[in-house]
Structures are given as structure tokens and as C-alpha cells.
C-alpha positions as CSV (number, residue, x, y, z in Angstrom):
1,X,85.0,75.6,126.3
2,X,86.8,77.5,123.3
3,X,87.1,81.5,123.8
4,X,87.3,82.9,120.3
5,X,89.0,86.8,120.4
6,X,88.8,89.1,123.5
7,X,90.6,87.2,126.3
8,X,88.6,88.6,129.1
9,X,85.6,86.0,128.6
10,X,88.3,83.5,128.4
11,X,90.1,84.4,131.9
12,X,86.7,84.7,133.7
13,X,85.8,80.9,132.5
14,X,89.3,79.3,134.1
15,X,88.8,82.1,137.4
16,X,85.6,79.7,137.8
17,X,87.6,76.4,137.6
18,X,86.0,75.4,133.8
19,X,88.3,74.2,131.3
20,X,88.6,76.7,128.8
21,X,91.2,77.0,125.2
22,X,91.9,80.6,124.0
23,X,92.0,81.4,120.6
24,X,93.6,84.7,119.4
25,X,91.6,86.0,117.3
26,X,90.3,89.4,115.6
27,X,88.2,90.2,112.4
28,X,90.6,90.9,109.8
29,X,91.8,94.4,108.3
30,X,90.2,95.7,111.3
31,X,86.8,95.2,109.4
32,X,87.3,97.7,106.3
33,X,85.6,95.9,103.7
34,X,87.1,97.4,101.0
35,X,91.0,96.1,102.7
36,X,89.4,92.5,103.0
37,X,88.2,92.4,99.7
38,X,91.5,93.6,98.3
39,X,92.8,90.5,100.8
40,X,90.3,88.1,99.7
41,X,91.4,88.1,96.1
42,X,95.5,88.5,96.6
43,X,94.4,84.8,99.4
44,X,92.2,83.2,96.7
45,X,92.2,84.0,93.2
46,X,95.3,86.3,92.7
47,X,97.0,84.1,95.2
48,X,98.6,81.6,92.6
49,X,100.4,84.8,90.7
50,X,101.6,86.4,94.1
51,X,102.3,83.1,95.0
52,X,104.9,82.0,92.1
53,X,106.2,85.3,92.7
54,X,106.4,85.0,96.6
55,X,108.6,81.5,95.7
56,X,111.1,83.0,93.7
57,X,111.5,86.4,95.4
58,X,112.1,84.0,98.8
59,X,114.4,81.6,96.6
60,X,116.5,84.8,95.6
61,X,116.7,85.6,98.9
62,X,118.2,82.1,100.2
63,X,120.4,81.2,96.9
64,X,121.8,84.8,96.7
65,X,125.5,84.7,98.4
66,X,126.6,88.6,99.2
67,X,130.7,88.4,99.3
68,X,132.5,91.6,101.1
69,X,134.8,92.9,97.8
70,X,136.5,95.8,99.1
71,X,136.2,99.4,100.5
72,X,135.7,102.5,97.9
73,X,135.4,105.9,97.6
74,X,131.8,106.6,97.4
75,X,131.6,108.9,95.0
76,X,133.5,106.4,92.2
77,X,131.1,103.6,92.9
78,X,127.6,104.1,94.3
79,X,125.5,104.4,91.1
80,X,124.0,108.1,90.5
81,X,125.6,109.8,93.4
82,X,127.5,113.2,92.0
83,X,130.3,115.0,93.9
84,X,127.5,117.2,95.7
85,X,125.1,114.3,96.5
86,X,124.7,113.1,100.3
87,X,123.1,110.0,100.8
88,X,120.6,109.8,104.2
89,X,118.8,107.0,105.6
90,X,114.7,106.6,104.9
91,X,112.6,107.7,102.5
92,X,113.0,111.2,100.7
93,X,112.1,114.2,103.3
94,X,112.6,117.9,102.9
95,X,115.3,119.3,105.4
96,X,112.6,121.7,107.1
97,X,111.1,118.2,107.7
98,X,113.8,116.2,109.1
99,X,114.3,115.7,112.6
100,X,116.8,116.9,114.7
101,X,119.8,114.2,115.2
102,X,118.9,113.7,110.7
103,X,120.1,117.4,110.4
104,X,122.9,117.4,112.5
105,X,124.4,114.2,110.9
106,X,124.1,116.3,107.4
107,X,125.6,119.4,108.7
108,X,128.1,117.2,109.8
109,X,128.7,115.3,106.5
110,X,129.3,119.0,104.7
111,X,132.0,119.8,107.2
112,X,133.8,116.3,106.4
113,X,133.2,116.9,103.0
114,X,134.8,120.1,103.2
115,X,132.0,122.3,101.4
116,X,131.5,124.2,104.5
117,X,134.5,125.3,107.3
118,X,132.0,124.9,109.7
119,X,128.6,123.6,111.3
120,X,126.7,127.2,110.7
121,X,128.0,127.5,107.3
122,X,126.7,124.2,106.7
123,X,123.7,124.8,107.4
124,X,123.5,128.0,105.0
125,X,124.7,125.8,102.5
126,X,121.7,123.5,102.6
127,X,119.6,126.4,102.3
128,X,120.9,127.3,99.5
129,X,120.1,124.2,98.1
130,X,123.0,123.8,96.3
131,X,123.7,120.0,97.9
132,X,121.4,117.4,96.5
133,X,119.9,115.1,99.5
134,X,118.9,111.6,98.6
135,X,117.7,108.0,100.1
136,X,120.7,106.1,100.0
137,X,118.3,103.9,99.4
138,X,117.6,104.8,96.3
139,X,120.8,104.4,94.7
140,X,122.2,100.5,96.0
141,X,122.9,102.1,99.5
142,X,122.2,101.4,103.2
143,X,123.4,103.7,106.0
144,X,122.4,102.9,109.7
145,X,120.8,105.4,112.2
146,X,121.2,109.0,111.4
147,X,124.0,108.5,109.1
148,X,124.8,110.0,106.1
149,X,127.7,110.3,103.6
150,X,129.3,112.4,100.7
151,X,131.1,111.2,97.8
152,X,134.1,111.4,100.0
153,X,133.0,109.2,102.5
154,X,134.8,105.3,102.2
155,X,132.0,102.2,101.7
156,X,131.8,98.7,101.2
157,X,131.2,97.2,98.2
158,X,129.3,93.8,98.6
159,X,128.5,92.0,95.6
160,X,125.8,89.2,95.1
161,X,127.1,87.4,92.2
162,X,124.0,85.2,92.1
163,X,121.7,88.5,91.9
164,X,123.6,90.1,89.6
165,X,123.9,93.0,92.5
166,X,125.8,94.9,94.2
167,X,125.4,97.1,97.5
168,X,127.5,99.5,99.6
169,X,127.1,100.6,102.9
170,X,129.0,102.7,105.0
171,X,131.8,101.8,107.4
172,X,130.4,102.0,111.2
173,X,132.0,105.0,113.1
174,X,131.9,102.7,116.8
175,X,130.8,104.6,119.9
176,X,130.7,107.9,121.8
177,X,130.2,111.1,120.1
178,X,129.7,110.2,116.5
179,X,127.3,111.0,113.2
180,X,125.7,107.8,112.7
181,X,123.7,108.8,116.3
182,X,123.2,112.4,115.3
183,X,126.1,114.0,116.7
184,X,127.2,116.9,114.8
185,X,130.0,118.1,117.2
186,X,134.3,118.7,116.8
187,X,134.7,114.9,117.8
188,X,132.1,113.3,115.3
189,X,133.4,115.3,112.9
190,X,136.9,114.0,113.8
191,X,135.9,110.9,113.8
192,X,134.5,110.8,109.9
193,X,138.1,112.3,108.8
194,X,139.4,109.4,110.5
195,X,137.4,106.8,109.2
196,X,137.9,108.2,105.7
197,X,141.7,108.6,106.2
198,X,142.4,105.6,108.5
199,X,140.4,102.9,108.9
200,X,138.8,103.0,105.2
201,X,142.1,102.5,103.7
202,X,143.3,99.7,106.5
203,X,140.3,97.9,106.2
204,X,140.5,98.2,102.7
205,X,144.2,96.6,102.1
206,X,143.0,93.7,104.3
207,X,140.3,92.7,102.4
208,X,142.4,93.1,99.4
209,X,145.1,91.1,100.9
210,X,142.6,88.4,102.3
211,X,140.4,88.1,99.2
212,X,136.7,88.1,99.1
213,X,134.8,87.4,102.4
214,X,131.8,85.3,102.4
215,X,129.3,87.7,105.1
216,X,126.2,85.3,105.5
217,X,128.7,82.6,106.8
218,X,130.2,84.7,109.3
219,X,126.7,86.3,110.0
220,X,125.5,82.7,110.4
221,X,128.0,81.7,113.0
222,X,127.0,84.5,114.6
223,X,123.5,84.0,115.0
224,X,124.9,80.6,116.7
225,X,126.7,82.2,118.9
226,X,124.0,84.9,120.1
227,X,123.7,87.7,117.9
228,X,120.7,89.1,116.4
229,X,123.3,90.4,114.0
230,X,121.7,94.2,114.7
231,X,121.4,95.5,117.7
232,X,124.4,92.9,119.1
233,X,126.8,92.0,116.9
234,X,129.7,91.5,118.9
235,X,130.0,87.4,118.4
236,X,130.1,87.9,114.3
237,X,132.7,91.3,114.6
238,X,135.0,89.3,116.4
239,X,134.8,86.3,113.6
240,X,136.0,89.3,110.9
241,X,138.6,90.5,112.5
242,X,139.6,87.2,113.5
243,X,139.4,86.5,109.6
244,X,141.4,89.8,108.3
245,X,143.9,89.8,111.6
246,X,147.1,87.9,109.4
247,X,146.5,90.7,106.9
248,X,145.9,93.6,109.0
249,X,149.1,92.5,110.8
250,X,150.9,93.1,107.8
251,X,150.1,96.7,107.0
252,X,153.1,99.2,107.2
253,X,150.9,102.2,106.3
254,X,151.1,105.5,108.6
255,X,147.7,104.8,110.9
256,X,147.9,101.0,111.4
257,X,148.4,101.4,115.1
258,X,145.3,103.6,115.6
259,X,143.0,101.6,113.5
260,X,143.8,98.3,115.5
261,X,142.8,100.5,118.6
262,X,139.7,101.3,117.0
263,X,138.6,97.8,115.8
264,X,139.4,95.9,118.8
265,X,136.9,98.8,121.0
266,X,133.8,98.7,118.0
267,X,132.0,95.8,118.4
268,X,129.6,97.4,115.6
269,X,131.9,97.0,113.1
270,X,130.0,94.1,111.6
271,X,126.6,95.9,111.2
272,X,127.5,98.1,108.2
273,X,128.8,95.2,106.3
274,X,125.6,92.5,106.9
275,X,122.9,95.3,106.1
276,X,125.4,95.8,102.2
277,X,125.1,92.2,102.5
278,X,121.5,92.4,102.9
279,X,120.5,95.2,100.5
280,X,122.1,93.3,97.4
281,X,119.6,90.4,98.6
282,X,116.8,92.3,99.0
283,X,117.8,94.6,95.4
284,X,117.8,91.0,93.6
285,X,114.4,90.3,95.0
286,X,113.1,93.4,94.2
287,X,113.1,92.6,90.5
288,X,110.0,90.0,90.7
289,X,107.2,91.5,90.1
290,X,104.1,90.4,91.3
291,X,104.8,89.7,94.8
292,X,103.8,90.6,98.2
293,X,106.7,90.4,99.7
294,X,108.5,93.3,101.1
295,X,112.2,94.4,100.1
296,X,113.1,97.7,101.2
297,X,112.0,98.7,104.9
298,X,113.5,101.8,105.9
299,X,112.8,105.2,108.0
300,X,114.3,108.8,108.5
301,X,113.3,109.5,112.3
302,X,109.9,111.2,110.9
303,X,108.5,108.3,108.0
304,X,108.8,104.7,107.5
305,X,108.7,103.4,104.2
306,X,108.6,100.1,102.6
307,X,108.7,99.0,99.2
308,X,107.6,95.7,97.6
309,X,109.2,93.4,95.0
310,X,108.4,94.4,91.6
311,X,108.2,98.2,92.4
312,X,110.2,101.3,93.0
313,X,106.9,103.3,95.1
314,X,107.3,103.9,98.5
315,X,104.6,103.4,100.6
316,X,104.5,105.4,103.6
317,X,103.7,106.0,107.0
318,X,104.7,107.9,110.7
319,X,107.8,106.4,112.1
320,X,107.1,104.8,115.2
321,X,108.6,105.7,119.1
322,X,110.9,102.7,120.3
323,X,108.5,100.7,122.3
324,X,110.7,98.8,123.8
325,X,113.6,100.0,125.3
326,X,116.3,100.0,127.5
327,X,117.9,103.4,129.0
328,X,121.1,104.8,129.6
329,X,121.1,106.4,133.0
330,X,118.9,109.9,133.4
331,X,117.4,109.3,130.0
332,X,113.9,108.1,129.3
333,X,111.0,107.7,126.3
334,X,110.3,111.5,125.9
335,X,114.1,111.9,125.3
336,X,113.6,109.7,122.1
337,X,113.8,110.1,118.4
338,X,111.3,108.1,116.2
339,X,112.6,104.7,114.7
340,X,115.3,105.7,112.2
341,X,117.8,104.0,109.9
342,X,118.4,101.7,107.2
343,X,119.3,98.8,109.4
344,X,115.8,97.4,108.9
345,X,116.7,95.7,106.1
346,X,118.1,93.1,108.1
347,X,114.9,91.8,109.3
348,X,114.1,91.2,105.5
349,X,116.7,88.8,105.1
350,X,115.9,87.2,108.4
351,X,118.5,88.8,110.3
352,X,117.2,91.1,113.8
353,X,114.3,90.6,115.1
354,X,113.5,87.5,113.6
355,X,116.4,86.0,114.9
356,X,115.3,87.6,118.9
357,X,114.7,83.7,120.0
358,X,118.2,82.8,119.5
359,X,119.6,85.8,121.4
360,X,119.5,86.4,124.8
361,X,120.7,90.2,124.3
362,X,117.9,90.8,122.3
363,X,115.7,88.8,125.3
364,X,116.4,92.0,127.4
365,X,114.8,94.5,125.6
366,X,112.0,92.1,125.3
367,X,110.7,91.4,129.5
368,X,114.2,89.7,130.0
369,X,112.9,86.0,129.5
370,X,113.9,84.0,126.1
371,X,109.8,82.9,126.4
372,X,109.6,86.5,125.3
373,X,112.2,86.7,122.6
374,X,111.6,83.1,121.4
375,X,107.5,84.8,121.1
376,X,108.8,87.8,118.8
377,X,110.3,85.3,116.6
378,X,107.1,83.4,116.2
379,X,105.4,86.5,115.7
380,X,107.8,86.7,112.7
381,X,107.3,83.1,111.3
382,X,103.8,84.0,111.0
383,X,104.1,86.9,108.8
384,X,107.1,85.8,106.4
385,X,106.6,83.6,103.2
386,X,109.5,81.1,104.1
387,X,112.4,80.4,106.2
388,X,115.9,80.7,105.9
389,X,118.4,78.3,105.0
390,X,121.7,81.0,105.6
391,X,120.2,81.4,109.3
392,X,119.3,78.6,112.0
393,X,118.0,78.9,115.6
394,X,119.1,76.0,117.9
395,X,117.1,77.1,120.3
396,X,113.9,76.3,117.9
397,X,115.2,73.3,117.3
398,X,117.4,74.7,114.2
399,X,114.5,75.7,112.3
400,X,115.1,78.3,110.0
401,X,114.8,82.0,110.8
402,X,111.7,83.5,109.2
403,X,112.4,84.6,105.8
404,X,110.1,87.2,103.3
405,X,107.7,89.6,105.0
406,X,104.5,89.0,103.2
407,X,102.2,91.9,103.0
408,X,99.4,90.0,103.2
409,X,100.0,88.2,106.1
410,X,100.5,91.3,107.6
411,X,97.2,92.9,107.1
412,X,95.0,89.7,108.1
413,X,97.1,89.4,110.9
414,X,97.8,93.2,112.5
415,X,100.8,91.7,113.2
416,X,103.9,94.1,111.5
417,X,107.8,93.3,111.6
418,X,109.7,94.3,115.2
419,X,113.1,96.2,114.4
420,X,115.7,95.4,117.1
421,X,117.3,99.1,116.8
422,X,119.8,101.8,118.6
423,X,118.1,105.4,120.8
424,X,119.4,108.7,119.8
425,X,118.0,111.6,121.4
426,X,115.5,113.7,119.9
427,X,116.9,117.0,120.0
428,X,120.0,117.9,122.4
429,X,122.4,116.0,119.8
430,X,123.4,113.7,122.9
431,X,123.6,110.7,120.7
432,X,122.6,107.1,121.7
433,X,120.8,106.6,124.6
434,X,119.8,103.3,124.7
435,X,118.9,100.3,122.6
436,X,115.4,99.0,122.1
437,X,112.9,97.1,119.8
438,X,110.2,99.2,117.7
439,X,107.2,98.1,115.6
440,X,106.3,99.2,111.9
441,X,103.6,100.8,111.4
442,X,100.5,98.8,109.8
443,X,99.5,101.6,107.6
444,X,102.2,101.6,105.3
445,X,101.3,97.7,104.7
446,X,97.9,98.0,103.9
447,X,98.9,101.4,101.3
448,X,101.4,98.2,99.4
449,X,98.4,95.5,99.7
450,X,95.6,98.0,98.5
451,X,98.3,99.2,95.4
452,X,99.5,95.2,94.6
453,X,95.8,94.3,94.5
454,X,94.9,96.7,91.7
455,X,98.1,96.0,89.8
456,X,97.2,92.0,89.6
457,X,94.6,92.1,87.3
């Protein structure tokens, strides 16, 4: 017998001995006509326009080749930020509609920046709205978790010569009591003066000294080697530093000592650098118009956004809890912020969850089994457009990892992109408490597939 949708009528056939074949099933859209008509003519006779588009926009995303340039001021390089512009992670929100850990990381960013002496005069500097809050999005910028920078703050600069683009990113503050996780205390604050001070300008000789640096290579090897290249990203950390060691040996400058500390502890260090990496892919994509493919997936803690090739709209949604999760001791669900960060992006590029099969880390978030991870990767492969070329999975038989989130697929299927992602608390300013896997939300995918459907006439 074949069992077509609920599986009940298919468990109660084999509890009686019969031979029986599930099929997972369910009506489409969740049976709103008017989203399966929009679906029925981007799958039949818009399909060969999104189609073509869908090709390149995955093509770009394969052929483009992001290389690690250097480290920079902020304020001199990101494109339309001015000297009293922060850049946050998500979609625009209004401060009285941010969440906790989101304003705490600002307040903390205007102390570094030195507009405010402290964290209460920070925050009656934001009401007096003379600093200007953006998406870092929004101007060539990814920042993970709750972070957010000034114009003083030192990035990456990651250029895709292919795409004609560049991206920046910020450079990953490591453990403990820090911004990125919605800290706003003495020691995050501390800690940004020292990256800015420190390890900006450490990192930044050694690049210069080593030359350009290749990141989807070393983000490839790493994916070998058991990173999800998100949420674990220890293996392809340890390939950089192994790659700028000869130069950062050779630094004299006053500090040298306390950055090597700080590298050899962070075994983050590589996530800042692979999401720049990915947003100059994604920001060449983005140009093709046309297609259902999604390249910008972000949230603040409170929305989720995504954007599709082609267009600058948001379309948005409520963030979603971290469904998934492991714990640090004494800390539970209710203690959690709403998915939040930039970081997304890397499941765009095939990078994070699409990558879980090949990572036992990422397996323990997921039921502890690699049946499980290896499952949220084919989840994956049936909602992308293509596969990756940059990013094999031995464990699939070194098939690609999947590669283009198509909107489309998305819809018909109820199946959205998982997030391998950190915990920060919701409100003490505690910081990360554990490390989990959360799911978009559909609705923001149905918003781009309703708006794509009456743009393609």
C-alpha cells in the first residue's frame, strides 16, 4: 500500500503487518489559492524567466572568488556610513523596538566610540537621536549576533573581483563578556578598545605582509575537516592563523604579545571573515533581476528579513525562538532571545546549515546522530536551485553543498532554511548561553513569492 500525507494511516497499516510506503506529503501553500496560483505561474509559465535568472544568480554564486584584502577603519571604507552612523544586524527597527541584548550592544558601541563617557549617557544620546542607526546590511556590511560598530570600529575588507564587489565585516570579539552577545558591561567595552587598538592593526599588518587570502579555500578545507563554518569554526580558524603565523611572528609593534593570546583562545575568529566573504557573493547575485532566489537573510532579535535577487525590499516577518538548542548550565528556552544576526548569510552561500551532514558538532544540536544532521542537509538540497562547487560533503558522497535558496521551493514545500546560530539571553545582558539551530519563518517567503509573481509579467 502507498500512504499519501498524514503518517498515522501509514503507521497503523505496518502495526497490522501489511506492507505499506509513506509518502510525505501536504497540499501546497497550505491551500491559499491565491499563493498557489502565484506558484503555479512562477513553476510553469514564468518559470523559464526565473529560471535563466535562477542559473546565473547560482553561477555568480559558484564563479565568484571573495579574497580577504586587509583590515580598515570603518568609517573610511564602508560605503554611506558617516562619522555618527552605527551599523546593527537585521533589518531596520526603531530603538523602542529593539530587544534587549540589540540595545545594550549599541549603548556599548557609543561608549567605544567615545560620544558618550558612559552606558547612561548613551542611552540619552540615542534619544536624542542625534546617532543615525542602520542595517549594516544595507550598506556592503555583515555583523554577527548583537553586534554593532561605529566608524571607529576596524573591518575586513573582502573583495570579489569576479562580482565586481566588495564586503566588510567586523572582526569577531572571541568569548566571555563581549558586545557581539549583547553585553554592554566595563569588560565588553574593554574589549572593543582592544580590538580596535590591538588586534585590528595586528591582523591588519599580517594580511598586508602575507598578501591576499583566498577565504572559500580555507572555508572549504574546513568543511572537510568538520565545520559548518558557523556555529563551529574552529578546524578553518586554525588553517588562518596557520596561514598568517610567519607574518604575525614578525610584528614588532607594542601589543603583539597580547594579540597572539587572543587568537590562539578565539576559535571564532574565522566567522567574521567567511560571512564578508559571503555577503560580496550574495551582493553580486543580488544584481539579477528576475529570480527567486534569496540573497540577503538576516534578523535583529525581533524581525527576520530576506531579500531576493533583483531587489532592495525587505520582506519581513517575527524572528523565530532557537528551536534547537543546547544549554549552558542553569539556562534554559525562556532565557532566550529571538534568532538574531547577520550570520545567516552563510547558509546562502552554502555554508551552515547546509553543510550540518558533514559536521558532527552541528549533529548535536540536531538529536546527536549524523542520520539527523545528514536529514537537515537534505532538507536543504530540496529547497536550493543548485549545488556548490566551493563546498563538498564526503560524507554524501562529495556531492555538493546545497547552493541558492529558491523561494519557490520554499512555499510548495513548507520547508524554510535552518540557521546553525549562537544563544544570548533575552534580557539580563548575560551574554551567550548556548548554541543551537533555528528555522526562518515561512511568512517572509511567501510576502517575496507573492511580490516576484506580480513583478514577472
Amino acid at each position: 500500500m502507498i500512504n499519501i500525507g498524514l503518517p498515522l494511516f501509514e503507521e497503523s497499516i505496518r502495526g497490522q503487518g501489511a506492507p505499506v510506503i509513506g509518502v510525505d506529503w501536504q497540499i501546497p501553500c497550505g491551500g491559499e489559492s491565491d499563493v498557489i496560483s502565484a506558484l503555479a505561474r512562477l513553476m510553469g509559465p514564468k518559470s523559464s524567466i526565473v529560471d535563466a535568472a535562477n542559473a546565473e544568480v547560482v553561477a555568480r554564486l559558484n564563479n565568484g572568488a571573495p579574497l580577504l584584502k586587509g583590515v580598515e577603519r570603518a568609517g573610511a571604507v564602508v560605503p554611506g556610513m558617516s562619522e555618527r552612523t552605527l551599523l546593527h544586524c537585521g533589518p531596520a527597527i526603531a530603538w523602542a523596538d529593539m530587544c534587549d541584548p540589540l540595545r545594550r550592544s549599541i549603548k556599548a558601541a557609543i561608549v567605544a566610540e567615545g560620544w558618550a563617557g558612559n552606558i547612561e549617557a548613551a542611552a540619552r544620546l540615542i534619544a536624542s537621536r542625534e546617532i543615525e542607526l542602520r542595517p549594516a546590511n544595507e550598506h556592503s556590511t555583515v555583523v554577527p549576533m548583537a553586534t554593532v560598530i561605529g566608524p571607529s570600529a576596524p573591518v575586513y575588507v573582502v573583495e570579489n573581483e569576479m562580482g565586481r564587489t566588495i564586503a566588510f565585516s567586523s572582526i569577531n570579539q572571541g568569548a566571555g563578556e563581549t558586545q557581539w552577545f549583547g553585553v554592554d558591561s566595563s569588560l565588553a567595552i574593554d574589549r572593543l578598545f582592544f580590538i580596535r587598538d590591538v588586534i585590528g592593526p595586528v591582523i591588519g599588518e599580517a594580511i598586508a605582509r602575507r598578501g591576499a587570502i583566498d577565504v572559500l579555500s580555507l572555508a572549504a578545507q574546513g568543511v572537510v575537516m568538520g565545520d559548518d563554518v558557523h556555529i563551529r569554526v574552529q578546524a578553518t580558524t586554525c588553517l588562518l592563523l596557520r596561514d598568517l603565523l610567519p607574518f604575525l611572528m614578525r610584528i614588532s609593534r607594542p601589543g603583539a604579545g597580547e594579540a597572539a593570546d587572543f587568537l590562539s583562545r578565539n576559535h571564532t575568529m574565522f566567522l567574521n571573515i567567511a560571512m564578508a566573504a559571503a555577503k560580496s557573493l550574495v551582493d553580486s547575485a543580488a544584481k539579477v533581476e528576475n529570480s527567486s532566489i534569496v540573497t540577503t537573510m538576516s534578523r535583529n532579535g525581533v524581525t527576520y528579513g530576506i531579500r531576493l535577487a533583483g531587489l532592495e525590499r525587505w520582506f519581513l516577518a517575527a524572528a523565530p525562538p532557537i528551536q534547537k538548542a543546547l544549554y549552558f548550565p542553569g539556562y534554559g528556552p525562556e532565557a532566550s532571545t529571538a534568532d538574531i544576526g547577520d550570520s545567516a548569510v552563510l547558509e546562502l552561500i552554502g555554508l551552515g546549515g547546509a553543510v550540518s551532514a558533514n559536521s558532527p558538532a552541528v549533529a548535536g544540536f540536531l538529536g546527536g546522530r549524523m542520520a539527523d544532521a545528514i536529514a537537515a542537509t537534505r532538507k536543504m538540497q530540496r529547497i536550493c536551485a543548485g549545488e556548490s562547487r566551493s563546498f563538498l560533503l564526503p560524507i554524501l558522497e562529495n556531492a555538493g553543498a546545497p547552493l541558492g535558496v529558491d523561494v519557490r521551493r520554499v512555499v510548495e514545500l513548507a520547508i524554510t532554511p535552518a540557521v546553525n546560530t549562537g544563544v544570548i539571553h533575552a534580557f539580563s545582558g548575560a551574554g551567550q548561553i548556548g548554541a543551537g539551530v533555528a528555522s526562518a519563518p515561512i511568512d517572509c517567503f511567501t510576502q517575496a513569492l507573492m511580490d516576484l509573481d506580480q513583478r514577472i509579467m
